[in-house]
N, C-alpha and C positions, 0 to 999 in steps of 0.2 A: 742039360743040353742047351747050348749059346742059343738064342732067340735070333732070326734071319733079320739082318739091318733096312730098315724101309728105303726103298729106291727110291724114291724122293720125299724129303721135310717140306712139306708144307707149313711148320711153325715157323717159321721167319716170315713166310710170306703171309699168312694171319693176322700174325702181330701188326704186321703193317698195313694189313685193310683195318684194323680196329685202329690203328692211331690215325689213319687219314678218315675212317669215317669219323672220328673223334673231331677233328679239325673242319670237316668240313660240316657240322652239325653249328658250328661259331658263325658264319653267312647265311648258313640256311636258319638259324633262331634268330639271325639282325632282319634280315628279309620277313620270317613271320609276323615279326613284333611291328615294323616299320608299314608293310602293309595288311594289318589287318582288319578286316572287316570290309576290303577290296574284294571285289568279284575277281572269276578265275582268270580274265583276261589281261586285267591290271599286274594280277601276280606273277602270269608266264611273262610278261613286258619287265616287270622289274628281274623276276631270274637271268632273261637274259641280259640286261643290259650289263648286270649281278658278273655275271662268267664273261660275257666280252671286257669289263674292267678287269675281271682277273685275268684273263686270259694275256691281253698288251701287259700287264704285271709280271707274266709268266714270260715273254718273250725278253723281256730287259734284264730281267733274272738270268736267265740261260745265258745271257749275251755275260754279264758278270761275271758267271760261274763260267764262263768258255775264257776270259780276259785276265781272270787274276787265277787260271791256269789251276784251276780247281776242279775240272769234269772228270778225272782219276782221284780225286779224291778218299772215293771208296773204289777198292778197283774192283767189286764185284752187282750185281742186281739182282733184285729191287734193293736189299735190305743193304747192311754195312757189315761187311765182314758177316755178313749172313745174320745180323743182327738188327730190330727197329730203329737203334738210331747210333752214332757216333759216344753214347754211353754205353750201351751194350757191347764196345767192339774197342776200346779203350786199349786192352793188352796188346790187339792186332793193329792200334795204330801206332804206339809208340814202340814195338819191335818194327816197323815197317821206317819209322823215324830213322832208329836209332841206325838199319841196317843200310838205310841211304838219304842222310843227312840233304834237306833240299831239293829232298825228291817230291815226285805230285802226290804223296803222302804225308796230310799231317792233321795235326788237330782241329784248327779252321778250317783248311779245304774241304774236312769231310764234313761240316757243318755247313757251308757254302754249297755243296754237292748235296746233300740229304734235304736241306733247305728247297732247295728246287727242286727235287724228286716229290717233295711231299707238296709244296704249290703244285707242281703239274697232274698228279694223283687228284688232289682239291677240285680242280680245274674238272679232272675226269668226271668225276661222280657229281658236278654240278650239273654237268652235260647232261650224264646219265638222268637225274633229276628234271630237265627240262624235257628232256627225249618223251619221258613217262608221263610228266604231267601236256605235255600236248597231246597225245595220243590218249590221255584221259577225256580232255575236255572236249577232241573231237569227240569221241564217244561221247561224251553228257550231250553236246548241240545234236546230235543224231537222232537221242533216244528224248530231247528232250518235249517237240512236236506235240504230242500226246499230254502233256504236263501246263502247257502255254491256253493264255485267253485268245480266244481268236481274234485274224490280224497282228499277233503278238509273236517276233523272229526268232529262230533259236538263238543262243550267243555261237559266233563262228569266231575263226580264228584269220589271221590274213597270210596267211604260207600251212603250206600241209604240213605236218608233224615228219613229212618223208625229209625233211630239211634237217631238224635237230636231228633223227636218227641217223642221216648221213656224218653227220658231225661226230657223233657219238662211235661211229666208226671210223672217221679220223684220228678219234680221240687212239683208238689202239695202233692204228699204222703210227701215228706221233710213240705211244709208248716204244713201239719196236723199234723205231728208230733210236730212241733215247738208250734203251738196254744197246743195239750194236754199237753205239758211239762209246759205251765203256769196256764193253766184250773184247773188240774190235779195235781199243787202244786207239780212239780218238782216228780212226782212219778218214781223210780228211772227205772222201764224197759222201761220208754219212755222216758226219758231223754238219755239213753244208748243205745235206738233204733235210737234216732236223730245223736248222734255221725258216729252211723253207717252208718246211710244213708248217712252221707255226706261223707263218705269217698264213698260210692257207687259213687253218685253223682261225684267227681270228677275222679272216675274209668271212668264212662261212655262218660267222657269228654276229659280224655285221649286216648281212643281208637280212636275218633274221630281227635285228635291232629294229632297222630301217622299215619293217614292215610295219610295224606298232608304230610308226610316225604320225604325226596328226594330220598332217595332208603328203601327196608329194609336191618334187619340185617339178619346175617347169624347166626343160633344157630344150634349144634346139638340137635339131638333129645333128646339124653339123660339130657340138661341141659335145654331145653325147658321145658321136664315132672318134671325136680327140680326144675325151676321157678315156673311152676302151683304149686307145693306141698306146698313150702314156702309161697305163696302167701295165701292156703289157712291155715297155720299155723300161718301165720300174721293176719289174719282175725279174729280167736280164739283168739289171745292176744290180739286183740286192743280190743273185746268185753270183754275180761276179765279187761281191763288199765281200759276202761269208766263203767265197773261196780263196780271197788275199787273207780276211782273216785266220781262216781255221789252217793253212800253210803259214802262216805268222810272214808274211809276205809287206805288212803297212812298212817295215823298214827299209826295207829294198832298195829302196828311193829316200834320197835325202836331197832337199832343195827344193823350190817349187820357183818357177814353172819349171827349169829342165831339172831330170833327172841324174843325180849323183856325177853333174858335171855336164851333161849329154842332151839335145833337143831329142834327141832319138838313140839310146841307149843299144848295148849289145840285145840283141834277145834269145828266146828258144822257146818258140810257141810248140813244137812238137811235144816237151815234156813238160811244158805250162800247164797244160789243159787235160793230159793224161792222167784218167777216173780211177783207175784200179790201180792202184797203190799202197803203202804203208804211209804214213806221216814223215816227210823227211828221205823220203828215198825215191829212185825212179820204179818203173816196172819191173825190172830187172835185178831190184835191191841192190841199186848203187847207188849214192847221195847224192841229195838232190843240186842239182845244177844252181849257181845261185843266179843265172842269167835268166832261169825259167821263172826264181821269184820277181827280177827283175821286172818280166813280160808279163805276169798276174800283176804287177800292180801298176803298169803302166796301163794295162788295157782295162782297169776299173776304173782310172785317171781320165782317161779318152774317151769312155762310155759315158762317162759322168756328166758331161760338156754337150752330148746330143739330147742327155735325159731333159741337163737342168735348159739345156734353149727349148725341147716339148713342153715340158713341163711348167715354164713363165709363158709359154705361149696360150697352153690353155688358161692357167690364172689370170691372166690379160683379159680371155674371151671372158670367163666367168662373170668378170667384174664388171663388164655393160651389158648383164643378162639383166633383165626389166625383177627376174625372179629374187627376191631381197636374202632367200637361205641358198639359193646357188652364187650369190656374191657374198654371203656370210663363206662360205666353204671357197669362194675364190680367193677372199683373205685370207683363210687359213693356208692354200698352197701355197700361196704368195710367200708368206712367214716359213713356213715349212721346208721351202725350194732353200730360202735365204740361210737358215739354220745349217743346214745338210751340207751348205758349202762350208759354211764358219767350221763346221768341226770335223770337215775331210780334212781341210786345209790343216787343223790345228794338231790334225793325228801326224800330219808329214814333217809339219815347220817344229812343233813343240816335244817331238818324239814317242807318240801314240801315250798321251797320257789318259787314264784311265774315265779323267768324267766326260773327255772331250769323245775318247772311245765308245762308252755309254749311251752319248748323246746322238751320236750317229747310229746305233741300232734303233734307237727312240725313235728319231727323229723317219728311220723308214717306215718301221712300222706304223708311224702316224701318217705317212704319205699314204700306205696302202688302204688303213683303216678311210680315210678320208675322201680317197678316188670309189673307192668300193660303195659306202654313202653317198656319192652324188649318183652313182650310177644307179644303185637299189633303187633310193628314192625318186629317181628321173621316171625308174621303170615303174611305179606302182600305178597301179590304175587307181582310176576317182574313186574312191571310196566316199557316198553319204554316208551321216552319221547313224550310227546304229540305232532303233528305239530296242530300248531297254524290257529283255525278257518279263514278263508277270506271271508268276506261278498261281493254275489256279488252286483255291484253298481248297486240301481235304477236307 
């Protein structure tokens, strides 16, 4: 009697937690080695600093693997061809090759594509890692009272553990997103909803950085309420940069300042901005207008112009704050604003070459990390310096 076939393998999808636990056991053995004999507070501050470095790592990857047209790579998830990696799936890439020569199937893309699958997995289970050990150490400062010489504080933390657990559920809305972006055949509002979350994603990771600071900063109020503005005008453009990107819309426009001859070009904002889609096609599944790519990237062009005059406006205030790390960080926009123009400009004039493309994801996600930092820090309250738990002796 034939034996009934299991409704779903979970052996691919195994394989692949042991190869990214594997991988991620290489930062979490650099981190024990680097701090040890640290108390438990120095160690949650290095993890996370630990995952918000991977994590901006993680967003310039994806930005790659979206640019050198490798996110079909493997066209199925998590695994490759239902396999741990692009060696396991070898036969299914090179009949995939052979059957559509210079298609988004081939050797590298899927190394490109699995490559990022397995940082953003890394990424997860750091999280996961963080999530656990905060919510430990709240518990040890809890329980630990009864154990202290009197006068003697528990160790506390400076953000509730509800923080990283939120992120830690980021971490799967990011996943789901990343599987419909292949399922889904690159559908462009969830390919531009994944960009977004990960720059969340590294917001939410910042905040948490920023807590473990050694002091805050000082802002006034008034350039506090133009950080938040900016921040949320940065927000608007970057979904506007991954929505020219992920319709491949940077070419649309040739010439700068006007447009492929035009101060003001034909448009078609009706089927510009239209969410439910296929890649390439209208709603209706007819191809896409190219007056509409026209209008996506004229209108990330013109966005661009309100951001960067907010955005030197706040850098200006930053730099006669009396506060020496909130004009440390008003240098940084300043630099930042100036870059983001060098390599819009250079994606239009030089024809969207790949490091100037690069630079420009970089380059936001460092705006975002950056504004998010002066904000966390403006907002921490004065923390004195802790005295140092003393156990009494058994």
């Amino acid at each position: 009697m034939n034996a009934t076939p299991a409704l779903v393998d979970f052996a691919p999808a195994l394989r692949m937690a042991l190869l990214v636990g594997a991988l991620a056991l290489l930062p979490l053995g650099w981190l024990a080695l680097r701090w040890r004999g640290a108390d438990g507070r120095q160690r949650l501050a290095a993890l996370t600093a630990l995952a918000l470095f991977l994590t901006f790592d993680l967003v310039v990857f994806g930005a790659f693997t979206r640019l050198t047209d490798s996110g079909l790579g493997c066209p199925d998830w998590p695994g490759c061809y239902a396999q741990a990696s692009p060696l396991g799936a070898r036969g299914d890439i090179a009949q995939a090759q052979a059957t559509v020569p210079g298609g988004p199937v081939s050797w590298h893309k899927a190394w490109i594509e699995m490559i990022h699958r397995y940082l953003a997995m890394t990424v997860g289970l750091l999280i996961v890692v963080l999530t656990l050990a905060s919510w430990w150490l709240r518990w040890r400062g809890r329980s630990a009272p009864g154990r202290l010489r009197p006068g003697a504080s528990p160790p506390t933390l400076p953000l509730s553990p509800l923080w990283p657990t939120a992120t830690a559920f980021w971490v799967v809305v990011q996943g789901l997103f990343g599987k419909y972006t292949v399922t889904l055949k690159l559908y462009p509002a969830v390919v531009t909803a994944h960009l977004m979350g990960g720059l969340v994603l590294l917001a939410l990771l910042a905040v948490q950085h920023a807590a473990f600071a050694a002091r805050p900063l000082v802002l006034a109020p008034v350039w506090r309420r133009g950080a938040v503005a900016v921040l949320a005008l940065l927000a608007v453009q970057v979904f506007l940069g991954g929505w020219v990107s992920t319709n491949y819309a940077v070419l649309a426009c040739t010439g700068f300042p006007k447009c492929n001859g035009h101060w003001w070009p034909p448009t078609d904002f009706g089927q510009a901005f239209s969410l439910l889609r296929a890649l390439g096609h209208t709603a209706d599944g007819a191809g896409f207008p190219f007056d509409a790519l026209v209008t996506i990237h004229m209108t990330h062009r013109l966005f661009a112009i309100a951001v960067a005059l907010a955005a030197g406006t706040l850098a200006w205030g930053l730099l006669r704050q009396p506060d020496p790390g909130v004009r440390r960080l008003g240098r940084w926009l300043a630099l930042l604003i100036a870059a983001q123009i060098g390599t819009g400009l250079s994606n239009v004039v030089l024809g969207w070459p790949l490091p100037a493309a690069l630079g420009h994801t970089a380059g936001a996600a460092a705006l975002v990390l950056a504004l998010t930092l002066l904000l966390a820090r403006s907002a921490a309250p004065r923390r004195r310096p802790m005295p140092r738990a003393t156990a009494v002796p058994a």
